[in-house]
C-alpha positions as CSV (number, residue, x, y, z in Angstrom):
1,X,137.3,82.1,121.9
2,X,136.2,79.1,123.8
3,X,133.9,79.1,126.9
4,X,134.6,77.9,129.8
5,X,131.6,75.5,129.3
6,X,132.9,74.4,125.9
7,X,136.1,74.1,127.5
8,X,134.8,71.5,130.1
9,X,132.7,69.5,127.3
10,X,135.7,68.9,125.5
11,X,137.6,67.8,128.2
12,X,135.0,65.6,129.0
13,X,135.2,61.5,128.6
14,X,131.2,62.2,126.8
15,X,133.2,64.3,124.3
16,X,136.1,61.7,123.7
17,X,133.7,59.4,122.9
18,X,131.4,61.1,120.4
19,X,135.0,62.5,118.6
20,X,136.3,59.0,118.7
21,X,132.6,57.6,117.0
22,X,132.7,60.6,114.6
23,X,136.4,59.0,113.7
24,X,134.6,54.9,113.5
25,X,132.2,56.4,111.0
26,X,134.8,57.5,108.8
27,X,136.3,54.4,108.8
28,X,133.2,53.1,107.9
29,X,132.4,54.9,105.1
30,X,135.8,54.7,103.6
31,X,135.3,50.8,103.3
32,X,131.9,51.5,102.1
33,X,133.7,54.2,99.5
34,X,137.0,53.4,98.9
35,X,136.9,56.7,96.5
36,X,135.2,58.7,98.8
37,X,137.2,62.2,100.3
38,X,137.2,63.0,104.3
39,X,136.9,66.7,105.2
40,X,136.4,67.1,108.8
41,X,134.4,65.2,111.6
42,X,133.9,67.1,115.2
43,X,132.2,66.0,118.0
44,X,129.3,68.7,118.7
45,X,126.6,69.1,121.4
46,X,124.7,66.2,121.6
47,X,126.7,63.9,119.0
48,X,128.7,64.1,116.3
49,X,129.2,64.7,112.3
50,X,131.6,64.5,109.7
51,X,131.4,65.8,106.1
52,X,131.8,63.6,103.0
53,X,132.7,64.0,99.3
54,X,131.0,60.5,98.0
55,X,130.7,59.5,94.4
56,X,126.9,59.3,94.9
57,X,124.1,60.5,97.7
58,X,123.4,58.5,100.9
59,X,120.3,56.1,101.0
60,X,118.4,55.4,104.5
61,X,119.6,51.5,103.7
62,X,123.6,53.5,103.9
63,X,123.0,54.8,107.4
64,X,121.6,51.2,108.7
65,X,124.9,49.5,107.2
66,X,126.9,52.3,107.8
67,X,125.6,51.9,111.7
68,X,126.2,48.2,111.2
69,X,129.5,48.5,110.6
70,X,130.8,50.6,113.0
71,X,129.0,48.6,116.0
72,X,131.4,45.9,114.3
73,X,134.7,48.5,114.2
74,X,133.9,49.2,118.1
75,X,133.5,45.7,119.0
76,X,137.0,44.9,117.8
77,X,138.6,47.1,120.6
78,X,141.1,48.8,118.6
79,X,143.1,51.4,120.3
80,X,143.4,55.3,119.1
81,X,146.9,55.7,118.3
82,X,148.4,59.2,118.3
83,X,151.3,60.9,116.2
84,X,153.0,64.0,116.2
85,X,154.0,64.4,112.2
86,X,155.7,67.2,109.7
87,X,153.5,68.6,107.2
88,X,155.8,66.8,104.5
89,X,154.8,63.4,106.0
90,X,151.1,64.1,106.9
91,X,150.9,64.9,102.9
92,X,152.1,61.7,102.0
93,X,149.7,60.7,104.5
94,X,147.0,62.2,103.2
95,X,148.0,62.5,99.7
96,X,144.9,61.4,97.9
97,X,142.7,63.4,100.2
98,X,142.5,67.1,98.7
99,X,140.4,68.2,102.0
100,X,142.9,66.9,104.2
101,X,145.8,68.6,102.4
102,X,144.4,71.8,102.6
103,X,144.2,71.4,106.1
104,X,147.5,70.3,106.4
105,X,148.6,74.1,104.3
106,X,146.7,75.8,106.5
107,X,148.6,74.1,109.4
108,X,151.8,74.6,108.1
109,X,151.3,78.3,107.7
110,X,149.8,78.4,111.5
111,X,146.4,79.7,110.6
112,X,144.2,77.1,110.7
113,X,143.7,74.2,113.7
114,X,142.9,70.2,112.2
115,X,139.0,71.4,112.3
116,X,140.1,74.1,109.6
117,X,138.9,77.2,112.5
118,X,141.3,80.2,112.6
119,X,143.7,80.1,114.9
120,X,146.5,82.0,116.8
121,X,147.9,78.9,118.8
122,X,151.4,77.5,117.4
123,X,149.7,74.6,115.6
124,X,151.4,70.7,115.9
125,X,150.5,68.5,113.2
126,X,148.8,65.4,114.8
127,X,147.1,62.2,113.6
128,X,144.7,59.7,114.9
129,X,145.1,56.0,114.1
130,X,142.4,52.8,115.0
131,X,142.6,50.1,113.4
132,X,143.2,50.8,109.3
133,X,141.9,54.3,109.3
134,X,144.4,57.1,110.6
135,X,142.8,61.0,110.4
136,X,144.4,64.6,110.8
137,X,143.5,64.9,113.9
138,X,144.1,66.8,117.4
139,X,142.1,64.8,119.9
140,X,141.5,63.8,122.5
141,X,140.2,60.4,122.1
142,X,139.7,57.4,124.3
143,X,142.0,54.9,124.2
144,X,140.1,52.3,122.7
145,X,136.9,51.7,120.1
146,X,135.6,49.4,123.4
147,X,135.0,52.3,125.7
148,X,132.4,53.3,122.9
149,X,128.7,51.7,124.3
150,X,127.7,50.3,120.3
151,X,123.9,50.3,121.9
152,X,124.5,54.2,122.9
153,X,125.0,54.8,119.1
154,X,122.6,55.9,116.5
155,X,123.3,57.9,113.1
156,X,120.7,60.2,112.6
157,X,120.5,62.2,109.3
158,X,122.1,63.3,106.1
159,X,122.6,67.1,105.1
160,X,124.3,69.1,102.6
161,X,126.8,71.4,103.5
162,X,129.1,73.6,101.9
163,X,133.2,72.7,102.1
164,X,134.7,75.6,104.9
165,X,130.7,77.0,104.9
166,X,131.6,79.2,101.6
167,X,128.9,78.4,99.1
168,X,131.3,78.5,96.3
169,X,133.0,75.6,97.2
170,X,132.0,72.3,96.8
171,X,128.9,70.7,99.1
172,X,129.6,67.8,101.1
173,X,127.6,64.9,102.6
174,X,127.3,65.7,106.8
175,X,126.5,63.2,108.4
176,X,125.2,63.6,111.6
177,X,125.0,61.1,114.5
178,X,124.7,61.0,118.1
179,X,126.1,58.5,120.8
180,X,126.0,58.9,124.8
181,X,127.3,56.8,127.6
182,X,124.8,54.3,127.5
183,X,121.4,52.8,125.8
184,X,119.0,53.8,128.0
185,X,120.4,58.0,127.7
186,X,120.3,57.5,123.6
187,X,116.4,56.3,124.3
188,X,115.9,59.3,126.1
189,X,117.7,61.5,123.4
190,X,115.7,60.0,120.5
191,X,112.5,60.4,122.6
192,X,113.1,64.5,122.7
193,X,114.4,64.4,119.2
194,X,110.5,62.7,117.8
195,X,108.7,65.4,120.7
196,X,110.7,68.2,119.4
197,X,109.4,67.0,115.9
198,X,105.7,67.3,117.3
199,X,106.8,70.9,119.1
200,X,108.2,72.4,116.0
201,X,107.0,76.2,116.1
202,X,106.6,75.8,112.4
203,X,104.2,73.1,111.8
204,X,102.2,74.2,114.7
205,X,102.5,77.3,113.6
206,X,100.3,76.4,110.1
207,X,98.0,74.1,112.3
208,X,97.0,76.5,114.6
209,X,97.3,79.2,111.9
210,X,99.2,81.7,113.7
211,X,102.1,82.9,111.4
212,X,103.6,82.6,108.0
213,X,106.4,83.9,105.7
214,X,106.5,83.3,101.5
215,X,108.9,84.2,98.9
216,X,107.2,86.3,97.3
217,X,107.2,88.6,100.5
218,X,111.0,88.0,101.0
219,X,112.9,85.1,103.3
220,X,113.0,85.4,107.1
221,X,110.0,88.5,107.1
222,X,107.4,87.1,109.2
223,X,103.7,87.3,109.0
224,X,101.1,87.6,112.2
225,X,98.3,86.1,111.4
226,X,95.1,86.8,113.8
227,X,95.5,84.3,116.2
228,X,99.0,84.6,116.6
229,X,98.5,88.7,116.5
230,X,96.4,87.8,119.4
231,X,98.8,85.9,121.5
232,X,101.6,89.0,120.4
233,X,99.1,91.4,121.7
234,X,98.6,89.8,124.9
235,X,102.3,89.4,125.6
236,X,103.1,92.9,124.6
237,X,100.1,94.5,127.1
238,X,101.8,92.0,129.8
239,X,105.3,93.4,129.1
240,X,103.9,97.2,129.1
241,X,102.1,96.9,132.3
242,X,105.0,95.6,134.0
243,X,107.2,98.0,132.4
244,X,105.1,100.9,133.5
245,X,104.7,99.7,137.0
246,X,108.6,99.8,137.4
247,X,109.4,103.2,136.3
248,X,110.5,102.6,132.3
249,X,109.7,105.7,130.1
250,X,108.5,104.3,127.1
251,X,110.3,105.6,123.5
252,X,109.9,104.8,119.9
253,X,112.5,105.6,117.2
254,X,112.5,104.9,113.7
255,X,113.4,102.4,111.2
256,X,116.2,103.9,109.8
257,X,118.8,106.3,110.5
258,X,122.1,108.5,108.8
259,X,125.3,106.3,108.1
260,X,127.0,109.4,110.4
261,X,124.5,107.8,113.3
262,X,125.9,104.4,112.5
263,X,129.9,105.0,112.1
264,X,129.3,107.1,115.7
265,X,128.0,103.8,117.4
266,X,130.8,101.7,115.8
267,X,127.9,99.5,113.9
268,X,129.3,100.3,110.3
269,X,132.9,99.5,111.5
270,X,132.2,96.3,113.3
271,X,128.6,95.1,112.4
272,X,128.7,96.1,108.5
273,X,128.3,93.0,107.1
274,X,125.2,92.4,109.3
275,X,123.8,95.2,107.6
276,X,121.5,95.9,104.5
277,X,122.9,98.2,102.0
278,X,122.1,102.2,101.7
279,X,119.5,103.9,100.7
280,X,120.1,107.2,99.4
281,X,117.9,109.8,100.5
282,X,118.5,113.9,99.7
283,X,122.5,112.9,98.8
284,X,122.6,111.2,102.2
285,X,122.9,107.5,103.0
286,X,120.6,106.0,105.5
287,X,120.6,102.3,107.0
288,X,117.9,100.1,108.4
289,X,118.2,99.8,111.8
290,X,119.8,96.6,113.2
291,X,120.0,97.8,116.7
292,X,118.0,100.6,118.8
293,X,120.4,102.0,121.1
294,X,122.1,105.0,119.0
295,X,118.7,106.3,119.0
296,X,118.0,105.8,123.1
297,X,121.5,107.6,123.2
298,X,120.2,110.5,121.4
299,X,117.2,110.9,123.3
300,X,119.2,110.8,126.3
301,X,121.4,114.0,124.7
302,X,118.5,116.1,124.0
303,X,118.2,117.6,127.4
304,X,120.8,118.5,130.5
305,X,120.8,115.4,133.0
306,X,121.1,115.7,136.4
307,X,122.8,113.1,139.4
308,X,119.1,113.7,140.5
309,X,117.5,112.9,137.0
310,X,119.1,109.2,137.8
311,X,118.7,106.3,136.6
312,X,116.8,107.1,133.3
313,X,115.0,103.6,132.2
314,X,114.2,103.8,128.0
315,X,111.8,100.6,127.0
316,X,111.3,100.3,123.2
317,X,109.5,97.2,121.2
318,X,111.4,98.4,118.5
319,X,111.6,96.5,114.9
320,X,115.2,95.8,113.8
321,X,116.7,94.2,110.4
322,X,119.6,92.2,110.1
323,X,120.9,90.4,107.2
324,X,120.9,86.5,107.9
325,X,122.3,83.8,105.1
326,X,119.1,82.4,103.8
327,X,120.3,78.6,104.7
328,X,120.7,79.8,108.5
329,X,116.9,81.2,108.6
330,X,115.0,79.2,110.7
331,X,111.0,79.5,111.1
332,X,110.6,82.3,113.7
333,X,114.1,81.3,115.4
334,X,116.0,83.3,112.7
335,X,114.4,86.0,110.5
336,X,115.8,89.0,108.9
337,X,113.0,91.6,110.6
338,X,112.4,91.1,114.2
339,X,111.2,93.1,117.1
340,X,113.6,93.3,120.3
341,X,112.1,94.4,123.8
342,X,114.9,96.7,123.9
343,X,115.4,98.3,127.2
344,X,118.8,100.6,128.1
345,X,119.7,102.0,131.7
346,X,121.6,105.2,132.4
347,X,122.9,105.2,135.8
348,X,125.4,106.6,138.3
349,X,128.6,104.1,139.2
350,X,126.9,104.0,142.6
351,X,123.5,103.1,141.6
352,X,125.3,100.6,139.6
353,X,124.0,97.5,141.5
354,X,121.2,98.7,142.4
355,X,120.1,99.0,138.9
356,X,121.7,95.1,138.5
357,X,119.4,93.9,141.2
358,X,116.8,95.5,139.5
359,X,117.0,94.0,135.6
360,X,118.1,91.0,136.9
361,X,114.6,90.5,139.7
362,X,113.0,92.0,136.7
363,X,113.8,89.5,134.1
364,X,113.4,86.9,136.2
365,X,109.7,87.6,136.9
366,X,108.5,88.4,133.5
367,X,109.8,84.8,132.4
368,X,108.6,82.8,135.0
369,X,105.1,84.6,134.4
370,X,105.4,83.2,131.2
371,X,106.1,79.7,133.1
372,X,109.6,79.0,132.3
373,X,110.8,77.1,135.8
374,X,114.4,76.4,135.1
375,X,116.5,79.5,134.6
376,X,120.6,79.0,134.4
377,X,122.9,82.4,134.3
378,X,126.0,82.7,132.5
379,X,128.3,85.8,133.5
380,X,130.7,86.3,130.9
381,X,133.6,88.5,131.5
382,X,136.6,90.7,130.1
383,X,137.7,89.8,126.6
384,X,141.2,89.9,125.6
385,X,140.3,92.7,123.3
386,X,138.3,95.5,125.3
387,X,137.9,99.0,125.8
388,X,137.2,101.1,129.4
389,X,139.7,100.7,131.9
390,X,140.0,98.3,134.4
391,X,138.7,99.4,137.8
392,X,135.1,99.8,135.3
393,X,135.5,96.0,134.2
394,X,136.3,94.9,138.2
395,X,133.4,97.2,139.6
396,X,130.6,95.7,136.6
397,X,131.8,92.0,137.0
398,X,131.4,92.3,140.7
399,X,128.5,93.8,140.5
400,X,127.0,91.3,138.1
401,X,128.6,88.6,140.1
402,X,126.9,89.9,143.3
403,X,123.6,90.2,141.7
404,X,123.3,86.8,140.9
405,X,124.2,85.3,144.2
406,X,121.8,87.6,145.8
407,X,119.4,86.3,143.6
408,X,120.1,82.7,144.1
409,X,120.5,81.9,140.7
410,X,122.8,79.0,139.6
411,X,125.0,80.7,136.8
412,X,128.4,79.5,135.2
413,X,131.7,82.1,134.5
414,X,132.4,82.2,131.0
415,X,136.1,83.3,131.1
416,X,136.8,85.9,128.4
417,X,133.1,85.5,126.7
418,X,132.0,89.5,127.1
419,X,131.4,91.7,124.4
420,X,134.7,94.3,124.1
421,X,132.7,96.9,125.1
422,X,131.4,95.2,128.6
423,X,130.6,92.1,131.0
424,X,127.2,90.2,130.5
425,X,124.7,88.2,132.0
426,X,122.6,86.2,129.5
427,X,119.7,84.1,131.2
428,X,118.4,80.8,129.3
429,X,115.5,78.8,130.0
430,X,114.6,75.4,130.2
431,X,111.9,74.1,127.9
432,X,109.2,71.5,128.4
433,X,111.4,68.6,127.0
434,X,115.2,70.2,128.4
435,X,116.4,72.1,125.7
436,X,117.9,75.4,126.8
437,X,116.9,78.8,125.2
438,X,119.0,82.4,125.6
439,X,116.5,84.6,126.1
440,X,117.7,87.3,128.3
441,X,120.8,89.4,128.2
442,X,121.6,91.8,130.5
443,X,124.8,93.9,129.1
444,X,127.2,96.6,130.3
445,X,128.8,99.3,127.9
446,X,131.7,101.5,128.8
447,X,131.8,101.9,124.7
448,X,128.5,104.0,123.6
449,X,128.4,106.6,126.3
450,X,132.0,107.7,125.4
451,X,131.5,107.5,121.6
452,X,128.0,109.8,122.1
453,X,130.2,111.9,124.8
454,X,127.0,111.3,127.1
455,X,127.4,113.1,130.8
456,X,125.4,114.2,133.4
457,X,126.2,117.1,136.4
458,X,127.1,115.6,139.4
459,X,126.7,116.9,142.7
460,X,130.1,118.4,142.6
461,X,129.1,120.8,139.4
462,X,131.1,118.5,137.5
463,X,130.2,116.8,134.1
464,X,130.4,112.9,134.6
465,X,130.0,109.7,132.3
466,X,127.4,107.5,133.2
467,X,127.2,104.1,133.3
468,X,124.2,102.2,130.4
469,X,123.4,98.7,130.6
470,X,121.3,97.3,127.1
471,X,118.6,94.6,128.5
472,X,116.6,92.4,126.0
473,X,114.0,90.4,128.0
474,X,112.5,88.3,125.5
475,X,115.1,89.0,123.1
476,X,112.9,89.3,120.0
477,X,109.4,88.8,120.0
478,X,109.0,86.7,116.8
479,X,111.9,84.5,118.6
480,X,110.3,84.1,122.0
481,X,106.8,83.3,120.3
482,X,108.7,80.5,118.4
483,X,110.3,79.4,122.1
484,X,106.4,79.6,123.6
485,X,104.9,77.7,121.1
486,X,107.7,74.8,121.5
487,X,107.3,75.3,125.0
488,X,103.9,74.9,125.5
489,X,103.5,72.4,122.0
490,X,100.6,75.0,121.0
491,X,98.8,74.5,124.3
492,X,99.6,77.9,125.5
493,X,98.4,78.7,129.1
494,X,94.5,79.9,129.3
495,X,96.0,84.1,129.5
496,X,97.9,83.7,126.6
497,X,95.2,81.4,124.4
498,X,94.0,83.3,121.5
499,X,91.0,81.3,122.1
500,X,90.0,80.4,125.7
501,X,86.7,78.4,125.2
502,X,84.4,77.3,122.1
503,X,80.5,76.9,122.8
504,X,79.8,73.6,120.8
505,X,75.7,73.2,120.9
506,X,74.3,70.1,120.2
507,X,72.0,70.5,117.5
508,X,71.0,74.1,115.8
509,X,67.7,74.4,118.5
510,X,70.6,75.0,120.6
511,X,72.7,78.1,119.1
512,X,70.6,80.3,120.7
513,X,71.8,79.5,123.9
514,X,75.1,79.2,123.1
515,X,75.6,82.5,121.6
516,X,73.9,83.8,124.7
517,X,76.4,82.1,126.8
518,X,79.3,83.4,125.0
519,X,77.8,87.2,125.2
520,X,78.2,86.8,128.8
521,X,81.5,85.5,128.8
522,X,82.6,88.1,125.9
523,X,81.4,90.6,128.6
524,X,83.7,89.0,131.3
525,X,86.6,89.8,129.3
526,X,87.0,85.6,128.4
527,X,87.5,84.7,124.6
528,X,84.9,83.1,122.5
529,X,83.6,81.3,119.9
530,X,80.5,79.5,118.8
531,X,80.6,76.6,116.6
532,X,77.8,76.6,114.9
533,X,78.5,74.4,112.2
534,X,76.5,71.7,110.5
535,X,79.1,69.1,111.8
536,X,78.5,66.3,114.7
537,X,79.3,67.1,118.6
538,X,82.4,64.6,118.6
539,X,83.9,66.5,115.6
540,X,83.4,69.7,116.6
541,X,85.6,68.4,119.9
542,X,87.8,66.7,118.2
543,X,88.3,69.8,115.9
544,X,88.7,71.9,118.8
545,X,90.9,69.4,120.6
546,X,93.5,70.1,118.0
547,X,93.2,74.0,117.8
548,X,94.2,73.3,121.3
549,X,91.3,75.2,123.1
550,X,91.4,75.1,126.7
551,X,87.3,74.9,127.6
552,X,85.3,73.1,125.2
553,X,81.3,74.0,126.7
554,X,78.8,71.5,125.1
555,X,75.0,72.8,125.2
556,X,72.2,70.8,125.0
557,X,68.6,70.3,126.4
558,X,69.8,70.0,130.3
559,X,71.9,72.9,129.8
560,X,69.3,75.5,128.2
561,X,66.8,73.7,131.3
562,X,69.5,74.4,134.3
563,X,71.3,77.4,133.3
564,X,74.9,75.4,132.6
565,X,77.6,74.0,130.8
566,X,79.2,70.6,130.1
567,X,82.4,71.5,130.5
568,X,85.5,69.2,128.2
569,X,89.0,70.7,128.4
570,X,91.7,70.1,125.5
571,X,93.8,67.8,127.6
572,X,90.6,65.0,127.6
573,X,89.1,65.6,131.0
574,X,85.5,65.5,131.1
575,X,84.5,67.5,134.3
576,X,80.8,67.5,132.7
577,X,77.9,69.8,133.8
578,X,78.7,73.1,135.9
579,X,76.9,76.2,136.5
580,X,77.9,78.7,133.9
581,X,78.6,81.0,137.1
582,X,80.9,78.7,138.4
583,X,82.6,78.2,135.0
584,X,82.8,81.9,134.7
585,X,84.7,82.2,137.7
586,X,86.7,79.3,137.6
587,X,88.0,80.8,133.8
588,X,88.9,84.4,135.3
589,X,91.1,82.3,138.3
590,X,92.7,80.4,135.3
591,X,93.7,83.6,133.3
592,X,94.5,85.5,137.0
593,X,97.1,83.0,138.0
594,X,98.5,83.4,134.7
């Protein structure tokens, strides 16, 4: 189902435009390859592809003539024609393209839009002419190549991907490209494509030598490696304090659990194929865990609750495993084992908004701690598909809705976007360069407290249903790392820095002092090392320049004489000599403020 944001974007003139260029470069590689076959060629955030069956693979020099060309096509100012056709006479159409005419079956039997996406809508069969090149198409477009900016335009890359996504049919040329309303917005979109390059979580990730994954281990399992163990550490002692401080009880299940627990919670009905197969254990089958609430359910059930007893807040860092496609895996973005900062709520329907106002103020603080500025909210509602009754769906909408305008936080309806079994809030972030990241969902359930018959004794003597809201914070912990590290490009704030400062003496009379230095900062509760390596002072700076240490303290002669420092931090400021006193307490200010 579309949102009401994807909704807008393709109704927007941005969107014509990019499905109009995605249309130009298909006319462009036709007369490049006259043989070649057309799939399909959408616009998509930020730009455009479309997929290719070529009788050979794509050169750098293709994408520069390619590009050539099409600045050509748009300069001619040739109008978008549209038709309304049969399926008989889009074949004939069509009838050297084999993509195409599969399209055009699926159409015919109603199934399938001009993208090939299932469908339920009565389908019309419509193409899209400019110039010589006409395309299955369903728009919209502008009306001419000339309302395309040629200096907005840039084709980016080649990829391989599979014809419908099934890896058993044949793989295609994509190729991707981006084009926005004018030059100067494509400068600033190729500027955060080359910093996004030098943010990727992954290459940092081996510089700074906080995480891996190998084969031989398996695909999308992730490795901590001390220094980002470190980092993990420190955010997970952050999340527990503040949990503890707001009334969570903290739980821990286990890893796996009966396939009776699982076809209870609906997971082996509707979340199967996300899962990895049985294990048989004493004539039983058992699955891996790919979510922790069953389990928070059933703690919930092992004693009588109370009206009193309410609301009951479960916290969990618990590990989860869900089977991803190994060409979707991503660095730390996409794994197959993760950790979720689970949290679930069981409340009364009055204590309902209360409990909103609460995760919501909650979730809010934990990520700005972690300096994310620029939150957006995104309140998705009843699905066409859903269970609970209605007065529940009206009473948790509002009571989202409310929350957020309390809060002051600028959120967007997503008509129709909730899960069946309740409304949502999901919270993304802002990065350092603009891109947005879902980190936070905040979800209602009218589904798993009447499948685990959960009830508590109201005032009246009465068994009664209450209410559960899941919350993920972080959402995973291997993904938010990933997000931090992009975030921050590896300059993570002085709390969160593995390493906060490196003692670099001058020459070996000095490692004396410098190891007595760092004792006293070790005993102030600031991280430390001493590099006390046969190298020279600007390498050892430079060396820790790229680690991305935030205090670099150089020792020398004048130092070990007046009881001091000379203080270098990672971003190239050269305060120079301080008292190690004052350094001391300027570090503990640093890592207070967070």
């Amino acid at each position: 189902m579309a949102t009401k944001n994807s909704e807008q974007y393709e109704a927007s003139m941005l969107y014509k435009v990019r499905h109009s260029t995605a249309h130009v470069m298909a006319q462009a590689v036709l007369e490049k390859f006259p043989t070649a076959k057309i799939a399909i060629g959408p616009a998509i955030e930020e730009g455009f592809y479309y997929d290719f069956d070529l009788p050979r693979p794509l050169t750098p020099e293709d994408l520069e003539n390619l590009e050539k060309r099409m600045r050509e096509i748009i300069k001619s100012d040739e109008r978008f024609e549209r038709r309304e056709v049969s399926a008989d006479e889009a074949r004939k159409i069509f009838h050297d393209q084999s993509y195409k005419i599969e399209l055009i079956d699926g159409l015919e039997s109603g199934n399938l839009d001009e993208d090939g996406n299932p469908t339920d809508e009565k389908t019309v069969i419509s193409t899209y002419t400019q110039g010589i090149f006409t395309d299955l198409c369903r728009g919209p477009h502008v009306e001419s190549t000339a309302q395309i900016d040629p200096q907005a335009l840039k084709l980016l890359n080649v990829a391989g991907a599979y014809w419908r996504g099934d890896e058993k049919r044949p793989m295609l040329q994509r190729i991707y490209g981006t084009v926005w309303n004018n030059a100067e917005e494509l400068k600033d979109y190729l500027w955060r494509i080359e910093e996004a390059k030098k943010r990727d979580h992954r290459k940092i990730g081996q510089e700074l030598d906080l995480f891996s994954s190998n084969d031989e281990i398996g695909a999308g399992l992730i490795l901590w490696h001390p220094k980002g163990a470190k980092i993990r550490k420190l955010i997970e002692n952050f999340w527990s304090e503040e949990h503890e401080a707001n009334d969570y009880d903290f739980v821990y299940t286990p890893h796996i659990g009966k396939a009776q627990l699982w076809e209870t919670s609906g997971h082996l009905g509707f979340y199967k194929e996300n899962m990895y197969s049985p294990v048989e254990i004493d004539g039983q089958q058992y699955f891996l865990k790919p979510m922790n609430c069953p389990f928070h359910l059933h703690i919930y059930k092992t004693s009588l609750r109370s009206y009193r007893d309410l609301p009951l807040r479960y916290a969990e860092e618990g590990t989860v495993y869900r089977y991803e496609r190994s060409g979707v895996m991503h660095g730390l973005m996409r794994v197959r084992g993760f950790t979720q900062d689970d949290a679930h709520h069981f409340c009364r329907p009055d204590q309902m908004p209360g409990e909103i106002d609460f995760v919501l103020s909650f979730s809010l603080h934990i990520l700005r701690s972690f300096g994310f500025t620029e939150i957006n909210a995104y309140l998705s509602t009843k699905p066409e598909k859903s269970v609970g009754n209605q007065e529940q769906w009206t009473a948790a909408e509002d009571a989202l809705e409310a929350s957020l305008k309390r809060a002051g936080v600028v959120y967007q309806v997503d008509e129709g976007g909730g899960a069946f079994y309740g409304p949502k809030i999901d919270l993304k972030v802002k990065d350092a360069i603009g891109r947005e990241w879902q980190l936070s969902t905040i979800q209602f359930d009218f589904n798993l407290p009447e499948r685990f018959d959960l009830t508590y004794i109201g005032e009246d003597g009465q068994p009664h249903r209450p209410y559960m809201v899941h919350r993920a914070l972080l959402g995973s912990l291997e993904r938010f790392f990933g997000v931090l590290i992009e975030h921050y490009a590896g300059a993570f704030p002085v709390w969160l820095s593995p390493v906060q400062a490196v003692l670099i003496p001058i020459s070996d009379r000095h490692n004396d002092y410098a190891n007595s230095v760092a004792k006293k900062l070790k005993e102030k509760g600031i991280r430390v090392t001493v590099d006390e390596r046969s190298e020279r002072m600007n390498a050892k700076i430079r060396d820790a320049q790229n680690q991305k240490i935030p205090y670099m303290l150089v020792v020398g002669d004048k130092e070990m004489e007046n009881g001091q420092v000379a203080l270098r931090m990672r971003n190239g400021e050269n305060p120079g000599a301080i008292d190690l006193e004052a350094f001391i307490q300027q570090a503990l200010s640093d890592i207070e403020k967070k």
